[in-house]
C-alpha positions in Angstrom: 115.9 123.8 86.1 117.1 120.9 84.5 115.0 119.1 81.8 113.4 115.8 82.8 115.0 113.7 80.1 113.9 112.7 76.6 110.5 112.2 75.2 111.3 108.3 75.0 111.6 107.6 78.7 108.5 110.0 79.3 106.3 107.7 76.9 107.7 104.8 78.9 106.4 106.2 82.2 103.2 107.0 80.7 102.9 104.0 79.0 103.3 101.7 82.5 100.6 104.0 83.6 98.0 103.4 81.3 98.7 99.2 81.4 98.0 99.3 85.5 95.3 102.2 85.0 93.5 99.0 82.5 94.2 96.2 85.3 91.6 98.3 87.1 88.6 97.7 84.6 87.4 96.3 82.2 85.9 98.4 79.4 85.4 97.3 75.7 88.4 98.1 72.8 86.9 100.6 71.1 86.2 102.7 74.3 89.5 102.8 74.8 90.6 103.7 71.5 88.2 106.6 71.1 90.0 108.5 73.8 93.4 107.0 73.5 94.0 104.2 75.6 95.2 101.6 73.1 96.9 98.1 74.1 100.2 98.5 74.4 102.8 95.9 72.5 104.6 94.9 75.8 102.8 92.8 77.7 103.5 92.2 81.3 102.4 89.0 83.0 100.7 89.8 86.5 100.2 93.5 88.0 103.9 92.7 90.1 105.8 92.9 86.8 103.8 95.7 85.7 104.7 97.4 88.8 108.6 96.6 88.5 108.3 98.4 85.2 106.8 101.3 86.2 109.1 101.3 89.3 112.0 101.1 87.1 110.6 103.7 84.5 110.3 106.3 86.9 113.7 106.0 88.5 115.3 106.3 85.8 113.6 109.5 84.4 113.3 110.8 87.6 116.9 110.3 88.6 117.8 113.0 86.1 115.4 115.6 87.6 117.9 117.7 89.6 117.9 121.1 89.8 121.4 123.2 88.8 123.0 123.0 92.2 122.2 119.7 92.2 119.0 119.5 95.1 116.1 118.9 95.3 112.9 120.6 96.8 109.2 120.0 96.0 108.1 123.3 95.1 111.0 122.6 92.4 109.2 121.8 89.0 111.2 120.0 86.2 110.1 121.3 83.2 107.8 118.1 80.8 108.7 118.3 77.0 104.7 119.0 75.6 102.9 121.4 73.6 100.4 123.8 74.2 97.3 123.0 76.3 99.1 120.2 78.1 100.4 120.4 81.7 103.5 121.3 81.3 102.9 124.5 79.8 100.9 125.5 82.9 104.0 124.8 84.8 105.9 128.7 84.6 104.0 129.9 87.5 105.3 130.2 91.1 104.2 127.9 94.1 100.5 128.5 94.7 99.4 130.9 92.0 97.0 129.9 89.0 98.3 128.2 85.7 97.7 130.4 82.4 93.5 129.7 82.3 93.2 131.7 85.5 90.5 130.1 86.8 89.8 129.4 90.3 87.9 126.0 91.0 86.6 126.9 94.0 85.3 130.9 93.2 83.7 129.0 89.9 82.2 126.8 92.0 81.3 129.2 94.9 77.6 128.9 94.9 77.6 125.1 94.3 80.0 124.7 97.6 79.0 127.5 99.8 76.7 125.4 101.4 78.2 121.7 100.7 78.9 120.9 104.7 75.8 122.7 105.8 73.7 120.6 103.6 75.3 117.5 104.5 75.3 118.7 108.6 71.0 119.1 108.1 71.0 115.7 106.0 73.0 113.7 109.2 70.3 115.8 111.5 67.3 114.9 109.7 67.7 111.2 110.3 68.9 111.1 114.1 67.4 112.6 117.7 70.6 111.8 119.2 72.6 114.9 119.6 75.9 113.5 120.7 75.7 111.1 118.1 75.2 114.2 115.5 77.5 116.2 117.2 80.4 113.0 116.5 79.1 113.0 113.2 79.4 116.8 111.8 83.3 117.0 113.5 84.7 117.6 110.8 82.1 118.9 108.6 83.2 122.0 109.8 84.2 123.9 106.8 87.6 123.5 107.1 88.4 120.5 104.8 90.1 121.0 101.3 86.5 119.9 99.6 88.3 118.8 96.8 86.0 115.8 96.2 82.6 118.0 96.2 84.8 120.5 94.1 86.2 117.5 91.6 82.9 116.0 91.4 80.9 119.4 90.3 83.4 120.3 87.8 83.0 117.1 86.2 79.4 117.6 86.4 79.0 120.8 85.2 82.0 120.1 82.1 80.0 117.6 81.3 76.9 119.3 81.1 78.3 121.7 78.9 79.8 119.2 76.5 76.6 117.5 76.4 74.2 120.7 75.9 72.7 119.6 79.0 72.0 122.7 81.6 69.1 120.7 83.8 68.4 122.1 87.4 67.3 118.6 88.2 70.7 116.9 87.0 73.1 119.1 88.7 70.8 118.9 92.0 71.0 114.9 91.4 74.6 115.3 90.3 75.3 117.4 93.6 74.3 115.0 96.0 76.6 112.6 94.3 79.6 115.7 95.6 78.0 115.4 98.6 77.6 112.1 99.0 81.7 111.8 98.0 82.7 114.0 100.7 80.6 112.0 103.4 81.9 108.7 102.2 85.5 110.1 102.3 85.0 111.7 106.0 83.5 108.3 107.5 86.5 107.0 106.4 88.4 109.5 108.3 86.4 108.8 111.2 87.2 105.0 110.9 90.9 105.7 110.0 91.6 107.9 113.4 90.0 104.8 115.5 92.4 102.4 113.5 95.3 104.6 113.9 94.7 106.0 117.5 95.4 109.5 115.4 95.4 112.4 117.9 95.7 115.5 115.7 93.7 116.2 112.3 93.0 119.4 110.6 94.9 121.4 113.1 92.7 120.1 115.6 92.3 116.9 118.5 91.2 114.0 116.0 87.6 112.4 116.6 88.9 109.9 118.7 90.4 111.6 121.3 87.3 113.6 122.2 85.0 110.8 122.5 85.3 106.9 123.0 86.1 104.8 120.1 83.0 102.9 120.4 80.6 106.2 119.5 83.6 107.1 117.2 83.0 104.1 115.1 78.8 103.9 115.1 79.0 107.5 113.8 81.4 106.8 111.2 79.0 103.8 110.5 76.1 106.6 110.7 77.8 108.7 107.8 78.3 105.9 105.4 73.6 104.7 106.4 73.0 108.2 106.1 75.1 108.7 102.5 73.2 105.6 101.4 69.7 106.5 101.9 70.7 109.5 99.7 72.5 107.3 96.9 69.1 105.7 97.1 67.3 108.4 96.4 69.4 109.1 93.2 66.9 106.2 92.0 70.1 105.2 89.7 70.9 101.7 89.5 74.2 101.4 87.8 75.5 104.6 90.3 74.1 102.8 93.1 76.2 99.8 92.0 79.7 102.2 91.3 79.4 103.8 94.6 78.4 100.8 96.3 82.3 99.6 95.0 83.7 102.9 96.5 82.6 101.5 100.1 83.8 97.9 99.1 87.1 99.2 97.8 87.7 101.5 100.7 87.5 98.8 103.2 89.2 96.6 101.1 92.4 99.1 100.7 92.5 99.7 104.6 92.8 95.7 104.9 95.7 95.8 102.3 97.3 98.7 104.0 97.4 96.9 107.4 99.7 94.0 105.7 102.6 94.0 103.5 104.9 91.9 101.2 108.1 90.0 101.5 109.8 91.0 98.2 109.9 94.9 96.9 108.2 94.1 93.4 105.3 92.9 95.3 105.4 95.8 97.9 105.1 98.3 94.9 102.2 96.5 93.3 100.3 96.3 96.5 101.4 99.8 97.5 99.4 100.8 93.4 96.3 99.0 94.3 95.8 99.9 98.0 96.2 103.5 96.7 94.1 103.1 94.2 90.8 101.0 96.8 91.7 103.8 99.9 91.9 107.2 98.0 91.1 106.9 93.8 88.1 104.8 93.4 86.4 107.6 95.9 87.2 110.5 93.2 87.3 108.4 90.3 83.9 106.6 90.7 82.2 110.2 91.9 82.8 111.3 88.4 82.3 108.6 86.7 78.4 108.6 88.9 78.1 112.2 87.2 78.6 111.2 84.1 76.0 108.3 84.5 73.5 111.0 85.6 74.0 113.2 82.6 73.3 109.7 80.5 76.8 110.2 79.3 78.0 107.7 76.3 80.7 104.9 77.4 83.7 107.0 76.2 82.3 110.3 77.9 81.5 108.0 81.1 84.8 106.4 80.7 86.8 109.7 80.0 85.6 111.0 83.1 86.5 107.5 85.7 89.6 107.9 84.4 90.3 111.5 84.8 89.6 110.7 88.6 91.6 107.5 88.8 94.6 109.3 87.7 93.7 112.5 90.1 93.3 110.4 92.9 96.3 108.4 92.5 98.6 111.7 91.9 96.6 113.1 95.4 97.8 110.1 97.3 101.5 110.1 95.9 101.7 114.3 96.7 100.3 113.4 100.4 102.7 110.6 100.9 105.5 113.1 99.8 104.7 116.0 101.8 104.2 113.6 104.8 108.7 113.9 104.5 108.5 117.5 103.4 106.1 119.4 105.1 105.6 120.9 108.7 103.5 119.6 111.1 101.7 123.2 111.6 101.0 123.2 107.6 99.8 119.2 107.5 97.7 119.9 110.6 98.4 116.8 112.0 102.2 115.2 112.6 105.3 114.2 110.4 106.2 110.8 109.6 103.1 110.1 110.3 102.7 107.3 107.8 106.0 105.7 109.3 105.1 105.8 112.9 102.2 103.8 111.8 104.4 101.3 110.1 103.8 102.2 106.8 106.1 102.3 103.8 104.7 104.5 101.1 106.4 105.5 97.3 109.1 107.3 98.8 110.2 104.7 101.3 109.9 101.7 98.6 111.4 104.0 96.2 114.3 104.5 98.3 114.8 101.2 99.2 116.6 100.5 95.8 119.2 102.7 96.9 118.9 101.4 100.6 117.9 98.3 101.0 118.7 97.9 104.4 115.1 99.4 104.5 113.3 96.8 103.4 113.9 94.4 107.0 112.5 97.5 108.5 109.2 97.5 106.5 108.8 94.1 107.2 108.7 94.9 110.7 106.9 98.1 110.3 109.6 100.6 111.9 108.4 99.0 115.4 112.3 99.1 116.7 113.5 101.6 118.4 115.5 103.9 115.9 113.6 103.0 113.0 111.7 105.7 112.1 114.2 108.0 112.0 116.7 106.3 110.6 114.0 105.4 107.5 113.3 109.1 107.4 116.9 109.5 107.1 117.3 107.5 104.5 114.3 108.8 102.6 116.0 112.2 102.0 119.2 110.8 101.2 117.8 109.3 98.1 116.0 109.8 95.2 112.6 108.4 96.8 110.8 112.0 97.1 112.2 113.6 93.6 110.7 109.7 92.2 107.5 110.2 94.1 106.8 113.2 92.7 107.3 112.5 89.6 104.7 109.6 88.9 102.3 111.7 90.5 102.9 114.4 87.9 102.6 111.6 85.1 99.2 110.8 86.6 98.1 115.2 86.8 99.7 115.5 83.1 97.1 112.6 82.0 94.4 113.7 84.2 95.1 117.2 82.0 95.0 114.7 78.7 92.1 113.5 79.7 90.1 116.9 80.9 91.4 118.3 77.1 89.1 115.5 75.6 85.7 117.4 76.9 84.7 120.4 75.2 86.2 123.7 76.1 84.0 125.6 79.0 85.3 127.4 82.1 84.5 124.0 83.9 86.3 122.0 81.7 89.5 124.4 82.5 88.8 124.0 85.8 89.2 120.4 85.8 92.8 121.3 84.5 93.6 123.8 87.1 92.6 121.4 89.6 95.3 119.1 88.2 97.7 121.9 89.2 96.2 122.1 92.5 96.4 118.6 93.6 100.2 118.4 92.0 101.6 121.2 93.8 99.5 121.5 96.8 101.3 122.0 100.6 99.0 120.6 102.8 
């Protein structure tokens, strides 16, 4: 496999990540310093010419990420110049076995998520007498969900726990709820999205919608979300009341973005970053961040942790955008193109519109003509879009891993690495 390119145009990538990663808080100076987010001498005037840059950055390290017969397939893995304890050295393993710690998230975690959906299925039955509205409710807490909020979340917890000398059975019950609480807010947005979208496959299975009527659909996705909130409540935590309050705010708020779009491609790209960010990383990022509160983390602990999350969510999104143009139906559970047929143009379609612009009057009128899916689909694989994709969402998993190295070694702490790995070269 060919090498990415040279350390320069790596820095530049990482560098347009960090300056859009700060757009999305604001934190004091010397928080940012103590765990290496320093200002950086370019400054960019609104988050559309940030975006451009990082656009630009990424195509053109990206574009010399071949391998030696010149393709391209996403189980391929450029090596990333680094040293040792850094993400790219985890990277000599095949397609879906372990990086070098050998540790399994979810077998380290086995205890805490054995009972993660039956916990949340009594919790949605201890606060209704309506059976059909339970049995809507628990669809999909079935068991047969990736997890990888609850599992993110408890790893932070636990990491943190350890770095702190803190081993409490009261914080990591309090910090549990908090996984728990994640996975609920993610699944009533599920339950929302398949009314939205008239989905009619998820999971391998008929989508919520389809079984029942879209007006139960939607008061039990409302139920989820009353249900998770009596039980942030209970956390008697103001400030993690307040940060995953903003989780529901920014989720509603990134499904409103994702049903518009933008005339001109820097703009597209921007608002492509932030609806990513509101619909899929605040969830992960703020449920870590809420752990860290718990265990009366310091700002730069607290801070270390949101912004492990941000970049793991972000990296989650751009992988699941990808393999929505790689993958199989059977693997996805659910169908191909999917994103497309719904009129959506995610990082590899804007990516490949540089090389294809005749894209772009298809965006703007959401592949609603006949032909245009296909043709966009097409056009995706005949560029560089998907090789580009994946490569800012392994900048984002190699600063997750940057990040993850700032907390005290512990088989948690590792984990949180791994689980980098996981979300970067995940198939479904």
């Amino acid at each position: 496999m060919a090498s990415i390119g040279s350390s320069r145009i790596c820095a530049r990538v990482h560098e347009k990540l960090c300056q859009w990663g700060h757009s999305q808080i604001v934190k004091k100076s010397t928080v940012r310093a103590k765990i290496g987010f320093y200002p950086s001498i370019r400054n960019f005037t609104d988050d559309t010419t940030k975006a451009q840059a990082l656009k630009n950055a990424v195509a053109a390290a990206a574009a010399q990420t071949t391998t030696t017969s010149g393709c391209w397939h996403p189980c391929v893995r450029p090596e990333v110049p680094g040293t040792a304890r850094t993400f790219a050295t985890m990277r000599t393993q095949q397609p879906g076995s372990l990086p070098e710690y050998q540790v399994d998230p979810y077998a380290l975690l086995e205890d805490d998520l054995r009972d993660v959906y039956g916990y949340i299925r009594n919790a949605l039955r201890r606060n209704t007498f309506q059976d059909n509205l339970y049995e809507i409710a628990t669809y999909y807490f079935d068991g047969h969900g990736k997890a990888i909020r609850p599992m993110v979340t408890i790893l932070m917890a636990r990491a943190i726990n350890c770095h702190m000398y803190k081993e409490n059975s009261g914080l990591i019950a309090s910090q549990r709820e908090v996984a728990m609480i994640s996975e609920m807010i993610h699944t009533a947005s599920l339950v929302h999205d398949d009314v939205i979208d008239q989905s009619d496959f998820r999971r391998g299975k008929p989508s919520v919608n389809v079984k029942w009527n879209h007006k139960k659909v939607t008061m039990a996705g409302d139920f989820i979300l009353a249900v998770a909130s009596m039980m942030i409540a209970r956390l008697r935590n103001n400030e993690v009341t307040s940060v995953l309050s903003q989780v529901v705010s920014d989720l509603v708020q990134g499904e409103f973005m994702q049903l518009g779009s933008k005339e001109t491609e820097n703009e597209r790209f921007a608002h492509y970053l932030q609806k990513t960010y509101r619909k899929t990383a605040s969830l992960i990022a703020n449920s870590v961040k809420s752990v860290a509160i718990l265990a009366e983390g310091d700002e730069k602990i607290t801070e270390i942790s949101y912004q492990y999350g941000r970049n793991l969510g972000l990296a989650f999104q751009l992988v699941d955008d990808l393999l929505d143009f790689v993958s199989s139906a059977e693997a996805m559970g659910k169908p191909t193109a999917a994103d497309l047929k719904l009129g959506l143009a995610t990082a590899p379609v804007l990516f490949a519109c540089e090389k294809y612009p005749e894209l772009n009057p298809m965006i703007m009128r959401r592949f609603q003509e006949p032909g245009d899916v296909e043709k966009a689909f097409e056009l995706v694989h005949k560029s560089r879009g998907l090789q580009q994709t994946q490569f800012l969402a392994r900048q984002h998993c190699q600063e997750a891993v940057r990040l993850a190295n700032l907390i005290d070694e512990s088989p948690y702490q590792k984990g949180l690495i791994v689980a980098a790995d996981y979300v970067l070269n995940r198939m479904k």
